[in-house]
Each structure stands twice: as structure tokens, then as C-alpha cells.
C-alpha positions as CSV (number, residue, x, y, z in Angstrom):
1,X,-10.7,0.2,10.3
2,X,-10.4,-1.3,6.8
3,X,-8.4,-4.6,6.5
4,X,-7.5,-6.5,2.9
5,X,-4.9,-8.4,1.4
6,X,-2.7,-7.3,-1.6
7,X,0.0,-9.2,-3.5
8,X,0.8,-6.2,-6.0
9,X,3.6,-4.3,-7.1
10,X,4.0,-0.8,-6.2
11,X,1.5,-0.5,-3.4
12,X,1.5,2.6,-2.1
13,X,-0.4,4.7,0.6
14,X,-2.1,8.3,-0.1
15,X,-1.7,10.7,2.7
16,X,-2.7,14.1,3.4
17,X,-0.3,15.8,5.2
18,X,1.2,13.8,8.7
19,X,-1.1,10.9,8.2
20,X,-2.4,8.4,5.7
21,X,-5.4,7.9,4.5
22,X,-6.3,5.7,1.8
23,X,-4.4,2.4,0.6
24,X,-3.3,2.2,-3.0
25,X,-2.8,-1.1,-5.6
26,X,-4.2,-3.5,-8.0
27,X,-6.4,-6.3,-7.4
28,X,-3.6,-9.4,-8.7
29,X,-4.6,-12.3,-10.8
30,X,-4.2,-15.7,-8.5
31,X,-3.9,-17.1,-12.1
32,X,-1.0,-15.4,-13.3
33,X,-0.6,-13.0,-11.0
34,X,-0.8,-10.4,-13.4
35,X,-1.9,-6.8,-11.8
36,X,-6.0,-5.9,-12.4
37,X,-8.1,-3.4,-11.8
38,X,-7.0,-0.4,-9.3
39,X,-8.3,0.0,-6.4
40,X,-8.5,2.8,-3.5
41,X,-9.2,2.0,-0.1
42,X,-9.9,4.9,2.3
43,X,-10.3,4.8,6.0
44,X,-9.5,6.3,9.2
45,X,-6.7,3.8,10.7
46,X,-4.3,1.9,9.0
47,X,-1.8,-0.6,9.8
48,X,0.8,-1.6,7.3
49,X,2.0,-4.9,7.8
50,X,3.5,-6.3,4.6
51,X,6.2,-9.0,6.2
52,X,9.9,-7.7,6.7
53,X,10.8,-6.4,3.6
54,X,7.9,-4.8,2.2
55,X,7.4,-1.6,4.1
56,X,10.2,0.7,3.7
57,X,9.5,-0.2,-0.4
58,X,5.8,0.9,0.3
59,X,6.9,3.8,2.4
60,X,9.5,4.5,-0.7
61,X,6.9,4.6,-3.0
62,X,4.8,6.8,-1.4
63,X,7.4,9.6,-0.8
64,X,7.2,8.8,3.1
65,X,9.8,7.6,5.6
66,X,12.8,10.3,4.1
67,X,16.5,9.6,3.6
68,X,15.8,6.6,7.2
69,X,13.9,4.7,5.0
């Protein structure tokens, strides 16, 4: 399991198929929060937990969750 912290815009998650399988961003500036270099992380479990808001946009921006989201 891969665990790290993101505070970027459009985050999104790559799957193949039913289930993801890498996580997708920018490393963020703590300076001026400005977005970095990319980054790719791949592993074989993931759990999303991005507060109460953040998810379904994540989800949206990765063409998962359909019409529910």
C-alpha cells in the first residue's frame, strides 16, 4: 500500500479497467502553493480519502463514478 499527501489541483486516479491503479498530481509549493513537478504513484491498494468534498471532484476528473457522482 502506498500512502502520501497531496494539496494539488486536479488530482486524479489512473485505472485500468474496474480498478485503479496509480495516483495522479503535482508535488505543491508550501511557499506559494504553486503546482510542481508531476508525479505518478502506482500501487496495488488505494484508499482515497480527500475530506468531504474532494472525492466525487477526483472521481470527476478521472472519468469514474458516472452520472451518481
Amino acid at each position: 500500500m502506498a500512502l502520501f499527501g497531496t494539496q494539488g489541483p486536479g488530482e486524479q486516479v489512473g485505472y485500468d479497467g474496474a480498478r485503479v491503479v496509480a495516483a495522479i498530481g503535482h508535488l505543491v509549493s508550501h511557499g506559494d502553493g504553486r503546482a510542481r513537478a508531476p508525479f505518478r504513484v502506482e500501487a496495488d491498494e488505494f484508499v482515497l480519502a480527500a475530506g468531504s468534498i474532494h472525492p466525487p471532484l477526483i472521481l470527476r476528473a478521472s472519468n469514474l463514478g458516472g452520472p451518481a457522482v
